[in-house]
CHARMM internal coordinates of N, CA and C (Angstrom, degrees):
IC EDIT
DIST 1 N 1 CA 1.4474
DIST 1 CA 1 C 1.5318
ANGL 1 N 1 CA 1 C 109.19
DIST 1 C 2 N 1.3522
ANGL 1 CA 1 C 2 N 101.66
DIHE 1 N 1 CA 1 C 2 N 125.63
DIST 2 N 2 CA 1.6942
ANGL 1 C 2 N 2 CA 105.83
DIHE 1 CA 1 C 2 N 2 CA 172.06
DIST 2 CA 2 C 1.8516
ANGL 2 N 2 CA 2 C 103.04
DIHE 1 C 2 N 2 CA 2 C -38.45
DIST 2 C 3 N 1.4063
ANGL 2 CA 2 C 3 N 101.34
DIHE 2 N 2 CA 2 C 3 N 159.04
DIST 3 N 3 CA 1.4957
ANGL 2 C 3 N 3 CA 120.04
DIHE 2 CA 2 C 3 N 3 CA 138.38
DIST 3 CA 3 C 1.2184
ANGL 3 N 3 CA 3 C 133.38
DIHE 2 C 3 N 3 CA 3 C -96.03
DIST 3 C 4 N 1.4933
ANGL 3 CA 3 C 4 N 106.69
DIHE 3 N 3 CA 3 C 4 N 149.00
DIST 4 N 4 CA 1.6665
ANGL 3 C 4 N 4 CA 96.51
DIHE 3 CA 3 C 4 N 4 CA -178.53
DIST 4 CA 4 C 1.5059
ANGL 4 N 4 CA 4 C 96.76
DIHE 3 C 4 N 4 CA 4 C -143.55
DIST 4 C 5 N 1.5350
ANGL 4 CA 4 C 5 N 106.75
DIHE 4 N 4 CA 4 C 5 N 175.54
DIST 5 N 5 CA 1.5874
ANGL 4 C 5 N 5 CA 116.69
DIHE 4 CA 4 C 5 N 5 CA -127.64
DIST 5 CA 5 C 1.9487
ANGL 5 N 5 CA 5 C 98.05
DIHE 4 C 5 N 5 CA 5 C -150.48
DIST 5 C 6 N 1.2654
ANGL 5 CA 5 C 6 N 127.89
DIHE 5 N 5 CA 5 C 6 N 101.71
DIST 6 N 6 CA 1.4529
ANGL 5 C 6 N 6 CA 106.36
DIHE 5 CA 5 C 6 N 6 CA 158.12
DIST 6 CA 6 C 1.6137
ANGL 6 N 6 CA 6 C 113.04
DIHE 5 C 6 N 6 CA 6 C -98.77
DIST 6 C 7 N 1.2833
ANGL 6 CA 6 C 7 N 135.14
DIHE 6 N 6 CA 6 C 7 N 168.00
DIST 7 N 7 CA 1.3091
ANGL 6 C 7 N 7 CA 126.68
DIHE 6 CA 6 C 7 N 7 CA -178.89
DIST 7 CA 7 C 1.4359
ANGL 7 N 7 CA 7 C 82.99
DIHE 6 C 7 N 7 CA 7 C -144.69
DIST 7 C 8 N 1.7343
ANGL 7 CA 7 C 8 N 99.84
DIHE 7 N 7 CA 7 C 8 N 140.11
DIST 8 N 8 CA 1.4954
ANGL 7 C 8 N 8 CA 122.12
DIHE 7 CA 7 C 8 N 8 CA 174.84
DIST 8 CA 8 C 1.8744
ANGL 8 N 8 CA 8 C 110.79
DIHE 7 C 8 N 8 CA 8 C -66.63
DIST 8 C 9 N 1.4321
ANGL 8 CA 8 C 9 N 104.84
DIHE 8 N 8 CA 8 C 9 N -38.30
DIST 9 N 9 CA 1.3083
ANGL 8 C 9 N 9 CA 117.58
DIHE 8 CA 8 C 9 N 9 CA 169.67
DIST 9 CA 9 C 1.5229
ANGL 9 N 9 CA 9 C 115.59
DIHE 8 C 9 N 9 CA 9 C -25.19
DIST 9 C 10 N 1.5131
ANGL 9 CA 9 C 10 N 113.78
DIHE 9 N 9 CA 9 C 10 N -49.40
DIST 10 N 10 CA 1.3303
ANGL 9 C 10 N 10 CA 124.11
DIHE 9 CA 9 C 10 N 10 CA -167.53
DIST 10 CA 10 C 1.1168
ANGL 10 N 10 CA 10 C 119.52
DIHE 9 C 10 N 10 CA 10 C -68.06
DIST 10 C 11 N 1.6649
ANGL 10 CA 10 C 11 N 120.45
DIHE 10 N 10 CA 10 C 11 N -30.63
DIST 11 N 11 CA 1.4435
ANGL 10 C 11 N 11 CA 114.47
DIHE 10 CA 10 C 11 N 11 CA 175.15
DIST 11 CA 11 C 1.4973
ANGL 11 N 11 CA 11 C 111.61
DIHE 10 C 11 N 11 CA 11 C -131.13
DIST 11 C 12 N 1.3400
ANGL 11 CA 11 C 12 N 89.50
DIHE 11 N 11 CA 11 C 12 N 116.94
DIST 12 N 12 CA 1.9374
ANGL 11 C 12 N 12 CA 97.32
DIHE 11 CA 11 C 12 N 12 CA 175.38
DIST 12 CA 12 C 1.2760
ANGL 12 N 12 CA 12 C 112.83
DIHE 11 C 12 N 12 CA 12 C -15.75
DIST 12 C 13 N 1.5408
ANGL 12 CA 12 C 13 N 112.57
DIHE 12 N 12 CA 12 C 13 N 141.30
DIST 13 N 13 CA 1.0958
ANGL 12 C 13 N 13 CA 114.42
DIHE 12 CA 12 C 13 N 13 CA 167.80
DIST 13 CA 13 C 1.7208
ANGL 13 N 13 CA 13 C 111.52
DIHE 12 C 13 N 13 CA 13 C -156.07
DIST 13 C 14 N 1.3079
ANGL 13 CA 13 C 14 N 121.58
DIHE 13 N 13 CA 13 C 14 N 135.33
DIST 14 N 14 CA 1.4993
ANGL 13 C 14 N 14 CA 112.82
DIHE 13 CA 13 C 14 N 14 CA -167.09
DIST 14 CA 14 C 1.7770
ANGL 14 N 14 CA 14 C 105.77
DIHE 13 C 14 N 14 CA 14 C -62.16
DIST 14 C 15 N 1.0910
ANGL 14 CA 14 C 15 N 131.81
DIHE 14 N 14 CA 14 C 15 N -15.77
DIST 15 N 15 CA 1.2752
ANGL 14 C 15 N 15 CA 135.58
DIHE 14 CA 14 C 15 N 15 CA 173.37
DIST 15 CA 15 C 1.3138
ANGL 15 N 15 CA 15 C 114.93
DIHE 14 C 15 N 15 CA 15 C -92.06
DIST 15 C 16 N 1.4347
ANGL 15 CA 15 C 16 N 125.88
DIHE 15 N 15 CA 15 C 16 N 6.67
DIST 16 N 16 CA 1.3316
ANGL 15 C 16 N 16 CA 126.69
DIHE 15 CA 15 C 16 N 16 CA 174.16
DIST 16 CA 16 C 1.5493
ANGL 16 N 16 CA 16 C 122.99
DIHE 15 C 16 N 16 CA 16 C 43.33
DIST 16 C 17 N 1.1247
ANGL 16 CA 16 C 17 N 107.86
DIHE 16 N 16 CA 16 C 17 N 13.95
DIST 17 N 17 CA 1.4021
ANGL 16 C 17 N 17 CA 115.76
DIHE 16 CA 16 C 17 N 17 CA 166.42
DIST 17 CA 17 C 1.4494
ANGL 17 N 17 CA 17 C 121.57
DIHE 16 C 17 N 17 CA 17 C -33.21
DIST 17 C 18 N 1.5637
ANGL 17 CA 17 C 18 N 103.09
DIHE 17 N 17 CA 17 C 18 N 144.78
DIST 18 N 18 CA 1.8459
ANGL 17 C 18 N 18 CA 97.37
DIHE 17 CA 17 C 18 N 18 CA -164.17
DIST 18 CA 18 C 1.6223
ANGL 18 N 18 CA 18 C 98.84
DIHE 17 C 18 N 18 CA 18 C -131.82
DIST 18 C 19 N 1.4866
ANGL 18 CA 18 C 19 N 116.43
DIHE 18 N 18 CA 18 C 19 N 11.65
DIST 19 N 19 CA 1.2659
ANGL 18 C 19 N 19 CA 110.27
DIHE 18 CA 18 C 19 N 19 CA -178.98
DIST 19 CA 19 C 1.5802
ANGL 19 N 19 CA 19 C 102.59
DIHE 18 C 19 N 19 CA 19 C -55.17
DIST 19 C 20 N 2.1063
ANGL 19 CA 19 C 20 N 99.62
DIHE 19 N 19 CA 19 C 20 N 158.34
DIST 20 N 20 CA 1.1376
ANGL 19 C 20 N 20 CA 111.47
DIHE 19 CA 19 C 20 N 20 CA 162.77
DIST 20 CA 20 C 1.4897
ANGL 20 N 20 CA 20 C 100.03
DIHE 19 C 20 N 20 CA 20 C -129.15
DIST 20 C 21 N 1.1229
ANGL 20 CA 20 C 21 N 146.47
DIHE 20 N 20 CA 20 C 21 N 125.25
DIST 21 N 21 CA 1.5121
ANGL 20 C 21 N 21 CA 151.81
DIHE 20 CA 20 C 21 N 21 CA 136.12
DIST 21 CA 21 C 1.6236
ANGL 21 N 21 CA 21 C 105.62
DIHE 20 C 21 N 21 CA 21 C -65.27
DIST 21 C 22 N 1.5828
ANGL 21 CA 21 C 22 N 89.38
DIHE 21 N 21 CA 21 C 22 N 142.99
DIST 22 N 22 CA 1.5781
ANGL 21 C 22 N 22 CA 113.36
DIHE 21 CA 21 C 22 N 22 CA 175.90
DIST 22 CA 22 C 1.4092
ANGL 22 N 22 CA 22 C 102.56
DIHE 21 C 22 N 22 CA 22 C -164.64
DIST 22 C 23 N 2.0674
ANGL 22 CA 22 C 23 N 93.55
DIHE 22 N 22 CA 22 C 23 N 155.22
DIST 23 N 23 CA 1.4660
ANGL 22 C 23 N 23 CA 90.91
DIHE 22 CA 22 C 23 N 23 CA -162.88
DIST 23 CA 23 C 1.6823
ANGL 23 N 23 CA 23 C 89.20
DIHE 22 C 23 N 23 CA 23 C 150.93
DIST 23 C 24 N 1.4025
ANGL 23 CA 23 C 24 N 86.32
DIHE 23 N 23 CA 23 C 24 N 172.66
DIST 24 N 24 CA 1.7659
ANGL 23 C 24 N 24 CA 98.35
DIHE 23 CA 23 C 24 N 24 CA 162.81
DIST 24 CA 24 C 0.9066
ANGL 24 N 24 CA 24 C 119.65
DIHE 23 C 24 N 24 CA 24 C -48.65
DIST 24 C 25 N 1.6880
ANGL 24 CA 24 C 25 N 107.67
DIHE 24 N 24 CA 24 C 25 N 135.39
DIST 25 N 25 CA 1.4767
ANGL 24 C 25 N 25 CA 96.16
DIHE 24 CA 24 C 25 N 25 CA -178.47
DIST 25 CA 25 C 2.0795
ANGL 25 N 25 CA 25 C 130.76
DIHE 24 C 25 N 25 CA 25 C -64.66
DIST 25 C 26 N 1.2893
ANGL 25 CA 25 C 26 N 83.64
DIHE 25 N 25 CA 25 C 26 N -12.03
DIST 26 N 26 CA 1.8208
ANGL 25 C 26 N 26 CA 88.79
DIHE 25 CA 25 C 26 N 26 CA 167.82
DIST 26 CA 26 C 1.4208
ANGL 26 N 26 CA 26 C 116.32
DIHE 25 C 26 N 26 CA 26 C -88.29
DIST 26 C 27 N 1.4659
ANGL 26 CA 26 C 27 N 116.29
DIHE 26 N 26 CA 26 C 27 N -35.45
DIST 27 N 27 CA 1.6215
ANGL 26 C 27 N 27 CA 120.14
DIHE 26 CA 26 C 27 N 27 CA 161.68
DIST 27 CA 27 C 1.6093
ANGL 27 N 27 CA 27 C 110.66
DIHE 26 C 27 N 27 CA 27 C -40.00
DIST 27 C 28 N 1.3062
ANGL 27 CA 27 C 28 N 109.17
DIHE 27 N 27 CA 27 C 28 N -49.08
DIST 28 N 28 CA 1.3776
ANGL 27 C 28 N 28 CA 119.67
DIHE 27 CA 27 C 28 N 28 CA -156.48
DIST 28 CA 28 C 1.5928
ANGL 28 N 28 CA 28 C 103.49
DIHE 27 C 28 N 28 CA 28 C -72.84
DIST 28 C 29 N 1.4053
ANGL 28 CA 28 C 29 N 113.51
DIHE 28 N 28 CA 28 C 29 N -30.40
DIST 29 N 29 CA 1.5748
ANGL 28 C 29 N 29 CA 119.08
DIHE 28 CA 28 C 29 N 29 CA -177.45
DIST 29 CA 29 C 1.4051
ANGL 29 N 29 CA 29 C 115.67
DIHE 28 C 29 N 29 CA 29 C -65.26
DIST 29 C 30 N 1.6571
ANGL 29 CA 29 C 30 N 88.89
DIHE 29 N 29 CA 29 C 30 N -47.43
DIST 30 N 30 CA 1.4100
ANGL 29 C 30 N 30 CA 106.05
DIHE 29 CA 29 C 30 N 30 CA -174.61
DIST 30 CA 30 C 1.4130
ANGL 30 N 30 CA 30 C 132.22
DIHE 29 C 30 N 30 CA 30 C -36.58
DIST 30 C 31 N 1.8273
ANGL 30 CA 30 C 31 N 95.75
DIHE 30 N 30 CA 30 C 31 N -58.81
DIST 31 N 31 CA 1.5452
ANGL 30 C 31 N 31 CA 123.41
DIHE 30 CA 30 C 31 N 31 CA 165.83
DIST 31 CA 31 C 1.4130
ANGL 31 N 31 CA 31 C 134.87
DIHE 30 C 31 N 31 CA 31 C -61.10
DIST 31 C 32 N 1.5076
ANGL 31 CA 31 C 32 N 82.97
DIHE 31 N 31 CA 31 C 32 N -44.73
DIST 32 N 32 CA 1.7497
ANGL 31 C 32 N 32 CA 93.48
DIHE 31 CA 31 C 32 N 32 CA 164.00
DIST 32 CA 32 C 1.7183
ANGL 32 N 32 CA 32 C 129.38
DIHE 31 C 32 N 32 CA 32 C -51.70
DIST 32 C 33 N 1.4504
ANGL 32 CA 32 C 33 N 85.89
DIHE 32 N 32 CA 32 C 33 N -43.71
DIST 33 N 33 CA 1.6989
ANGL 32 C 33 N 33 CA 106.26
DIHE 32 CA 32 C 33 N 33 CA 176.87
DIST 33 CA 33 C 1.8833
ANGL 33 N 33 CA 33 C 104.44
DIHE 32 C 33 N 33 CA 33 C -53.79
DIST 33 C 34 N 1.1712
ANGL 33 CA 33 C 34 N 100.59
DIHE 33 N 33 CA 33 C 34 N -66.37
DIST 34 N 34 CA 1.3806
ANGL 33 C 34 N 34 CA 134.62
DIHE 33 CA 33 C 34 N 34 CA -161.84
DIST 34 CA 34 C 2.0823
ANGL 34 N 34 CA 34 C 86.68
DIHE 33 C 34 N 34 CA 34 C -60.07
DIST 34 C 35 N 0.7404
ANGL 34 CA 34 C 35 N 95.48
DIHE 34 N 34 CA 34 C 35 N -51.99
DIST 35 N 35 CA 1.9646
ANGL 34 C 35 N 35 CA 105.98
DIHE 34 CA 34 C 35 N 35 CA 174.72
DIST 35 CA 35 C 1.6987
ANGL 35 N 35 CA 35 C 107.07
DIHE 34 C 35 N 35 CA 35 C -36.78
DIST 35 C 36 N 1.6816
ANGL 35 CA 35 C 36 N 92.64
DIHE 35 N 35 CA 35 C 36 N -81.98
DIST 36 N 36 CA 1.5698
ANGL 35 C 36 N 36 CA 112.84
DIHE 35 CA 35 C 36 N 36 CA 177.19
DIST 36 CA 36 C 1.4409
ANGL 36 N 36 CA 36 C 119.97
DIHE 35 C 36 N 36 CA 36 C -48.78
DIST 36 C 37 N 1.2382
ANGL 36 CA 36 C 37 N 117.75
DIHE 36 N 36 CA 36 C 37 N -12.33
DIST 37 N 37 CA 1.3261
ANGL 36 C 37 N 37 CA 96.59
DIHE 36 CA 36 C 37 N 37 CA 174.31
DIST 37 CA 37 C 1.4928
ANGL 37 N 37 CA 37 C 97.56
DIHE 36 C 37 N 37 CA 37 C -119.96
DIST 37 C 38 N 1.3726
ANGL 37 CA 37 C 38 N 142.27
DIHE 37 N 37 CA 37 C 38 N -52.55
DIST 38 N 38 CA 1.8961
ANGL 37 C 38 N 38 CA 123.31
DIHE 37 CA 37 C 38 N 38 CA 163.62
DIST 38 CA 38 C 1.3916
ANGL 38 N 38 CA 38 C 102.22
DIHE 37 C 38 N 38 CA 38 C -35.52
DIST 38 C 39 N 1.8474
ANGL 38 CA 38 C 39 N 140.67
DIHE 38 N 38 CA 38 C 39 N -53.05
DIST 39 N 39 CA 1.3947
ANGL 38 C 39 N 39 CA 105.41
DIHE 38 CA 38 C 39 N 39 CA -152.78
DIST 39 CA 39 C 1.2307
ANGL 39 N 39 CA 39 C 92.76
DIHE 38 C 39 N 39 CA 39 C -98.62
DIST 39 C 40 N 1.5487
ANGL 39 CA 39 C 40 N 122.67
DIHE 39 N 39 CA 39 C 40 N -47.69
DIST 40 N 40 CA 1.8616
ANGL 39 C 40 N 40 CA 111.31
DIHE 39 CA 39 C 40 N 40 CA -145.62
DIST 40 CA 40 C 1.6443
ANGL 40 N 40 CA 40 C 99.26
DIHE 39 C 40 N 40 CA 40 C -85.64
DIST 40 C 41 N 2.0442
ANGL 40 CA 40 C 41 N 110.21
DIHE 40 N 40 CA 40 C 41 N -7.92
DIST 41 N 41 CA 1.5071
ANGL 40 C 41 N 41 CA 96.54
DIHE 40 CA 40 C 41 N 41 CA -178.49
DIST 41 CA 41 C 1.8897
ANGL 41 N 41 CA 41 C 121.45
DIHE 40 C 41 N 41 CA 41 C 82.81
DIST 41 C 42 N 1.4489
ANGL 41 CA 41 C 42 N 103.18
DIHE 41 N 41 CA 41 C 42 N 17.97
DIST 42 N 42 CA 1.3799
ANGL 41 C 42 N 42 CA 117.04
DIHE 41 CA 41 C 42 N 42 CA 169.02
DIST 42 CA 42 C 1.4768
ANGL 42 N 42 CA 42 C 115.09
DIHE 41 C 42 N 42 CA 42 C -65.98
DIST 42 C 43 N 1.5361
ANGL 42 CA 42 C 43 N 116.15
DIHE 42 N 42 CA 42 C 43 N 124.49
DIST 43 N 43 CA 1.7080
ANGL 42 C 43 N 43 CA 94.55
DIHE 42 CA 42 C 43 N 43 CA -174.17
DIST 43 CA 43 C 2.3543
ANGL 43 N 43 CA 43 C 95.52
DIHE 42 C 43 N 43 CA 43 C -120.52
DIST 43 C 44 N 1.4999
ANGL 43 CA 43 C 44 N 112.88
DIHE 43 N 43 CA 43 C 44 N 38.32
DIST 44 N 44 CA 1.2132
ANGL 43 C 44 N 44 CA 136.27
DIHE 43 CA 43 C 44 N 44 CA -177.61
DIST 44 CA 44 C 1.7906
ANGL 44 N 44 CA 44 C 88.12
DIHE 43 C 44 N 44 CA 44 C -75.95
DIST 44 C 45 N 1.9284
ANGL 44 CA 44 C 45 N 94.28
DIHE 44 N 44 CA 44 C 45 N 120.86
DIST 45 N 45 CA 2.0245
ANGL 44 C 45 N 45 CA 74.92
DIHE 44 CA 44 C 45 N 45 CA 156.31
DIST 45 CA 45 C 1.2003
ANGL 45 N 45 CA 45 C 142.46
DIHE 44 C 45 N 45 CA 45 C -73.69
DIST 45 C 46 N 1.4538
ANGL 45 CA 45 C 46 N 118.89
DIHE 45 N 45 CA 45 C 46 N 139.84
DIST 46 N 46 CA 1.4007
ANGL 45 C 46 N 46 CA 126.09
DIHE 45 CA 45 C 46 N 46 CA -161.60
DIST 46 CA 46 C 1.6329
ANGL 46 N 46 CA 46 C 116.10
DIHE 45 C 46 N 46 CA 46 C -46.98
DIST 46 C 47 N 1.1841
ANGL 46 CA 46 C 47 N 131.63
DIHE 46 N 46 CA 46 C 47 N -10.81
DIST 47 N 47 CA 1.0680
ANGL 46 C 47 N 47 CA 137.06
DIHE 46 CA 46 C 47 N 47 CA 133.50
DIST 47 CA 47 C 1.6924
ANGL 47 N 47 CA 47 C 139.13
DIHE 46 C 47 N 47 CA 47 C -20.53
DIST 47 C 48 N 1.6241
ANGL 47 CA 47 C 48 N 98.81
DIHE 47 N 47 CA 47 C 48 N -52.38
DIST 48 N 48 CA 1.4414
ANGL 47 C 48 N 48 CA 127.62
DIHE 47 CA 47 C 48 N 48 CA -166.30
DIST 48 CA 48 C 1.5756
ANGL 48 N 48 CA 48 C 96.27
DIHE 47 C 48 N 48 CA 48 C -76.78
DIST 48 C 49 N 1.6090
ANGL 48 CA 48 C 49 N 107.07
DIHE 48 N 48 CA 48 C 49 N -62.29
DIST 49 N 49 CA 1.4325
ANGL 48 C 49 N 49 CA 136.98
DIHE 48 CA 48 C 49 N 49 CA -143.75
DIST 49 CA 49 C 1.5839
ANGL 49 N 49 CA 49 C 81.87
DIHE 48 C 49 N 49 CA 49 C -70.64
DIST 49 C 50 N 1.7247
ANGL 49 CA 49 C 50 N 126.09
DIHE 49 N 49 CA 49 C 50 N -55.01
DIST 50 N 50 CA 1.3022
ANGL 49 C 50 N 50 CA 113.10
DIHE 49 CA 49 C 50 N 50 CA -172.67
DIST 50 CA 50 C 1.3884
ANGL 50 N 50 CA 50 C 127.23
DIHE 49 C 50 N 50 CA 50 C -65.32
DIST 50 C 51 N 1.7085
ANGL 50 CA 50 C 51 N 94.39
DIHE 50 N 50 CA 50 C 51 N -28.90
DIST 51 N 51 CA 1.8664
ANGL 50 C 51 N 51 CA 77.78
DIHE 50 CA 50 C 51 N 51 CA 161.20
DIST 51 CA 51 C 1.3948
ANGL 51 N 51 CA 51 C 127.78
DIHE 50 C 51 N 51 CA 51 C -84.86
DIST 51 C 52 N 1.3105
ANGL 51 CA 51 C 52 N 107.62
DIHE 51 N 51 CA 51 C 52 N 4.22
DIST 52 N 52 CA 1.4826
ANGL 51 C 52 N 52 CA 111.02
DIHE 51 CA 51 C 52 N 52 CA 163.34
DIST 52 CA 52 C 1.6657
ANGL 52 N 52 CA 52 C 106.09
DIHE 51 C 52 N 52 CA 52 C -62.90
DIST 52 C 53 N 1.4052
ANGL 52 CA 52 C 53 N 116.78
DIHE 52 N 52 CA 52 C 53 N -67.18
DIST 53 N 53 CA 0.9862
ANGL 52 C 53 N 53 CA 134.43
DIHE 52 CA 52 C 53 N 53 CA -166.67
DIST 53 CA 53 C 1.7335
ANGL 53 N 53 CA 53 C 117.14
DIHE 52 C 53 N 53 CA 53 C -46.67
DIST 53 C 54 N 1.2552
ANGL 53 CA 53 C 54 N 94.50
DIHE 53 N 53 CA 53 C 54 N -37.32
DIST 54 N 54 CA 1.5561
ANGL 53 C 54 N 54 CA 117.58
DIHE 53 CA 53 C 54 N 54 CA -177.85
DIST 54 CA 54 C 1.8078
ANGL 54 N 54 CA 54 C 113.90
DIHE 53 C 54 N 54 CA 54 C -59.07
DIST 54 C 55 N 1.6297
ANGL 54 CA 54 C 55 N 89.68
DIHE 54 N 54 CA 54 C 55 N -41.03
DIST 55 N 55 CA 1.6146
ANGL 54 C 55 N 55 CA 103.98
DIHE 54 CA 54 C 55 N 55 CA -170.78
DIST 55 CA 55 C 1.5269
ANGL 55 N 55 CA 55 C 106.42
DIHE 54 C 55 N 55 CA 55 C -77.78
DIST 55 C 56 N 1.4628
ANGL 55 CA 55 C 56 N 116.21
DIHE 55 N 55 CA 55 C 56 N -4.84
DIST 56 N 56 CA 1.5329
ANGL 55 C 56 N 56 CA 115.40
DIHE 55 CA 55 C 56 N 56 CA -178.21
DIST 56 CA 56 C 1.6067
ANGL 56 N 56 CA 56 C 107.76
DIHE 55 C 56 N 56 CA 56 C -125.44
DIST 56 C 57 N 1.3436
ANGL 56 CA 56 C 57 N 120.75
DIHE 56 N 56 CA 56 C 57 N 8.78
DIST 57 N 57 CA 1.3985
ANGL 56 C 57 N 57 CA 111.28
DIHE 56 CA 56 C 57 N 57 CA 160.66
DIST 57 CA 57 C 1.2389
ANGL 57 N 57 CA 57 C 116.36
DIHE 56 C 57 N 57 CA 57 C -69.54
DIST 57 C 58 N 1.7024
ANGL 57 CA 57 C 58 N 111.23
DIHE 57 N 57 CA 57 C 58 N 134.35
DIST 58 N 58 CA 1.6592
ANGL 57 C 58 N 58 CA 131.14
DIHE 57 CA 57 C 58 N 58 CA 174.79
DIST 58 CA 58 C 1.4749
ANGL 58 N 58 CA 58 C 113.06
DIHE 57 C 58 N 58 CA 58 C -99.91
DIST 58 C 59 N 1.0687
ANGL 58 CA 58 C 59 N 126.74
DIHE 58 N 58 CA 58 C 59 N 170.31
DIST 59 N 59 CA 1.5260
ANGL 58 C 59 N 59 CA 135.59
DIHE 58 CA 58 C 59 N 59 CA 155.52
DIST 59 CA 59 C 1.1988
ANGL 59 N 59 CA 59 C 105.83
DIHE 58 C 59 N 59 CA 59 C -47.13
DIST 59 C 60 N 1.3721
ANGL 59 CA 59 C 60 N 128.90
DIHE 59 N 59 CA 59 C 60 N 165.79
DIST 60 N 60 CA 1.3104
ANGL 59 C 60 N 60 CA 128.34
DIHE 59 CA 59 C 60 N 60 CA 169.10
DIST 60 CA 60 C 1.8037
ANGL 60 N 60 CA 60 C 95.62
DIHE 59 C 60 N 60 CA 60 C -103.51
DIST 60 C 61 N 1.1917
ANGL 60 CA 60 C 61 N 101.75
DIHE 60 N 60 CA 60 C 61 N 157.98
DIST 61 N 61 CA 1.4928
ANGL 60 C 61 N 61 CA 120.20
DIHE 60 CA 60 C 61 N 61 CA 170.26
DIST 61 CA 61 C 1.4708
ANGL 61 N 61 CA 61 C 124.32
DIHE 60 C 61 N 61 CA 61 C -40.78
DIST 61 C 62 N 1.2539
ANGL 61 CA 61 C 62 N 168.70
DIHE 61 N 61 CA 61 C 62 N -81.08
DIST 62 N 62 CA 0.8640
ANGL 61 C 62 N 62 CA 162.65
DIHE 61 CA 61 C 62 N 62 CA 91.09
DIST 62 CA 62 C 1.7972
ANGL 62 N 62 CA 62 C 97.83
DIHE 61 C 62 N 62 CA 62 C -121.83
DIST 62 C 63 N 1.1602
ANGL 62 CA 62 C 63 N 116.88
DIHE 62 N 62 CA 62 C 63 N -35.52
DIST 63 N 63 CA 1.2168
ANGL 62 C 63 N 63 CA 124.17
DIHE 62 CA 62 C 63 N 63 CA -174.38
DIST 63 CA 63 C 1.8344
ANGL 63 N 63 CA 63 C 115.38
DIHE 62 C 63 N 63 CA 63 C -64.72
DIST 63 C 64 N 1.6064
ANGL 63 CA 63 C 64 N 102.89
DIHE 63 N 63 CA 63 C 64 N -19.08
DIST 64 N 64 CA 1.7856
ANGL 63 C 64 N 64 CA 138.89
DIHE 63 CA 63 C 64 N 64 CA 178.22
DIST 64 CA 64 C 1.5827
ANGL 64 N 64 CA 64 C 95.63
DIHE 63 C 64 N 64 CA 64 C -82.78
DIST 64 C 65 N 1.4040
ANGL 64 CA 64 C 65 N 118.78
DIHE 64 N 64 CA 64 C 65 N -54.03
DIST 65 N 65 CA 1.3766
ANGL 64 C 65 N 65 CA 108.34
DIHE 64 CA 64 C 65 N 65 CA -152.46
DIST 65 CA 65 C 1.7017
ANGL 65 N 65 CA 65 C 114.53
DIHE 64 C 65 N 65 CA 65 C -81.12
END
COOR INIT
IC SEED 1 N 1 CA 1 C
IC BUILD
């Protein structure tokens, strides 16, 4: 199974955060979710936020996978 990858890089953020998560693609939701609301302070239910999250998972790099 591919890996997949969100990076904080991609969407502005006043904390300029540069995390990248990679991983399964359900690992990757998971954390991400769990991310956005401890760092950037998202209070969306985790529901919402994962299909956010979902709509911006990439391949991972090959150099990632």
């Amino acid at each position: 199974m591919a890996r997949k990858f969100v990076d904080c890089r991609e969407t502005p953020s006043e904390s300029g955060c540069t995390l990248a998560i990679v991983g399964d693609a359900d690992e990757v939701v998971t954390a991400a979710v769990a991310h956005m609301k401890s760092v950037h302070g998202h209070d969306e239910p985790d529901a919402e936020l994962a299909e956010m999250v979902r709509a911006e998972l990439k391949d991972a790099p090959g150099v990632l996978a």
